[in-house]
N, C-alpha and C positions, 0 to 999 in steps of 0.2 A: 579482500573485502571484509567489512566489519557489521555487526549486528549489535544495535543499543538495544537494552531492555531497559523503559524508566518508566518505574511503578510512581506513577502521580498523585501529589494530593488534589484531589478534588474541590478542599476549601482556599487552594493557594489563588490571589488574588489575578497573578500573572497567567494560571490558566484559565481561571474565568472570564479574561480577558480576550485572551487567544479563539478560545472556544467562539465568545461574538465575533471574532474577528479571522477568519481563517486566513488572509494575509497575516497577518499580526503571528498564527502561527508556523508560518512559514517560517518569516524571520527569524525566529524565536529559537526554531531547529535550525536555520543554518548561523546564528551565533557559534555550532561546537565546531565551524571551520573555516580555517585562514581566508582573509579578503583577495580577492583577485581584482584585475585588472576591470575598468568601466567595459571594456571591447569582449569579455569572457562571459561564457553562459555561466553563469555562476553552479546552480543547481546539479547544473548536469556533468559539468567538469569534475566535482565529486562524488557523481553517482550516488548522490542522494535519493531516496524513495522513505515514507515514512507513515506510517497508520497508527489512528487511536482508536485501543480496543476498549469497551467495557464490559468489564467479566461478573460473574455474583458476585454477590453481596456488594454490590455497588465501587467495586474496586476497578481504576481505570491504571491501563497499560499502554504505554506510547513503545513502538518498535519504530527505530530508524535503521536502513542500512544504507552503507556509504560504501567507495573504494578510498575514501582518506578515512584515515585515524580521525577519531571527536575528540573534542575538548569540550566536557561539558561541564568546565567549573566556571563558566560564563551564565550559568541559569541564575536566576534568581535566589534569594535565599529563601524555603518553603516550597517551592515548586516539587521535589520529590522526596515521599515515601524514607526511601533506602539511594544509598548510592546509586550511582548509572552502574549496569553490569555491561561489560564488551565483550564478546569474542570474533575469533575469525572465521570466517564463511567457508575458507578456503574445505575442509574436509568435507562441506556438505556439496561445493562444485568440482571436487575430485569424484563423489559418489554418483554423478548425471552418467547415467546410461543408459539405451534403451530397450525400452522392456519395461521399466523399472515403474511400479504403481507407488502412488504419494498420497496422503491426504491430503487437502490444501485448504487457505485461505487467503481469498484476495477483497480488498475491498477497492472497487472502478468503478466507472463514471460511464456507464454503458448506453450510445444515443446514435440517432441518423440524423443523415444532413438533408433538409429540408429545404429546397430552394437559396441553398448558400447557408441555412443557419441550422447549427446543433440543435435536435430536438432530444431529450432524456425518453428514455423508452423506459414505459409503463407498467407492462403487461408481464408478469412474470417468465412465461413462453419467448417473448419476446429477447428477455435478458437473457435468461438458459443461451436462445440460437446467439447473440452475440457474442457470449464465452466461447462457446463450439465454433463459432468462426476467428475467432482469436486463436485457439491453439489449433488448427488448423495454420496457420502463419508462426506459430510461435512456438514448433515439435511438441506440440503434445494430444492427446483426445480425452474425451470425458467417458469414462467406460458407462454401458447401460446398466441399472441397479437391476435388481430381482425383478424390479416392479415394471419393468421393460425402460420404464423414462431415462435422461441423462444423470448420472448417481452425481447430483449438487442439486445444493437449496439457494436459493437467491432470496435475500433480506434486504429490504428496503432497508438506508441507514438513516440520521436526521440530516436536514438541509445541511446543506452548508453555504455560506455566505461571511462576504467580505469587501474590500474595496480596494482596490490599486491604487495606482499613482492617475494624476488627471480625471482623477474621481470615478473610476471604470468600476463597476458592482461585479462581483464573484457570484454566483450562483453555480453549485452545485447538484444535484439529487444521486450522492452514490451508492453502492448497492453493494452490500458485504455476500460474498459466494463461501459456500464451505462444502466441499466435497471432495471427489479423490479423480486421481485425471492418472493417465501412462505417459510415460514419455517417447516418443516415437521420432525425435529429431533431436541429439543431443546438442548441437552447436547453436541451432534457432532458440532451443529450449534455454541454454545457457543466456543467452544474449536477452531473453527476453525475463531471468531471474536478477541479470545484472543491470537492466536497462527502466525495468518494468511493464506493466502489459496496460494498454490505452490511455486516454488524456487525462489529463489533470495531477500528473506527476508532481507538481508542486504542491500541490493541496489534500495530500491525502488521500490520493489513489496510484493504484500501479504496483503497489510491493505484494507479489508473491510468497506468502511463507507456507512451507514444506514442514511434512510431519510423515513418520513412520505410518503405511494405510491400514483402516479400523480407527484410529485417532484423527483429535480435532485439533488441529494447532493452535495453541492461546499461551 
């Protein structure tokens, strides 16, 4: 598996683009990977997952990981900062064992089904319980802080919105989490760093990134 780090320009015209358009930035990120067949899930056969961070001073940071190798000298010309940087994931899924406390960051698209249709849930309380029921499925828990609560913060992120094929609208509301979780099922916990954790994996939710705990992964 592999981990892109691409510090973005801000003023590049391709991601102001993407940015209205989160289909647009779908595409955009799976340009770094070979075409498959019309019959192939595209996305997932590469184990793509992919988040845009923005960090101070108004600096933004796109993390994609994949299990194929990128090609990212299909970006536009201006779209990044610095070069794309890559490495391999493998020493950090060599390190999954349990016991083992992490700092994390995820940012999903946390909601209930509502008489057949996804409702985004609100309520901060309400997001907290649905990570907690996530790694409960996915080996891991959310230890309790000092302060007795679950140790994570749930941040509303901005909409996101887009439009498919057949003119179908994207609407998202995801919700960036940042706190420290144990792992307590290495294989579930694996499969759900390699797969990602709830819906909207094409759009900017579901990648898991891990950090040393007492740190914020950025």
């Amino acid at each position: 598996m592999f981990l892109t780090k691409l510090t973005i320009n801000p003023q590049s015209a391709t991601f102001r683009r993407d940015t209205a358009d989160v289909h647009d930035m779908h595409r955009t990120v799976m340009s770094a990977y070979p075409e498959l067949p019309p019959t192939t899930v595209y996305r997932s056969t590469h184990g793509v997952l992919w988040r845009v961070d923005e960090l101070p001073g108004g600096r933004i940071v796109q993390y994609v990981q994949s299990q194929t190798a990128p090609d990212w000298s299909h970006l536009s010309e201006g779209v990044l900062l610095r070069p794309a940087e890559v490495r391999p994931l493998q020493p950090l899924l060599d390190s999954i064992r349990p016991g083992r406390r992490l700092a994390f960051r995820l940012m999903a698209n946390p909601t209930r089904c509502v008489q057949h249709k996804r409702i985004p849930l609100r309520q901060p309380a309400e997001q907290v319980e649905w990570l907690v029921g996530k790694g409960e499925r996915h080996g891991f828990v959310v230890p309790v802080s000092r302060q007795g609560a679950p140790d994570v913060v749930a941040t509303p992120a901005p909409r996101l919105v887009g439009k498919r094929r057949q003119a179908r609208h994207i609407t998202i509301d995801p919700v960036r989490y940042d706190g420290h979780l144990v792992i307590t099922d290495p294989e579930a916990f694996t499969d759900a760093l390699v797969n990602g954790v709830g819906r909207a994996k094409a759009y900017g939710c579901g990648l898991l990134s891990l950090a040393p705990a007492r740190s914020i992964p950025s």
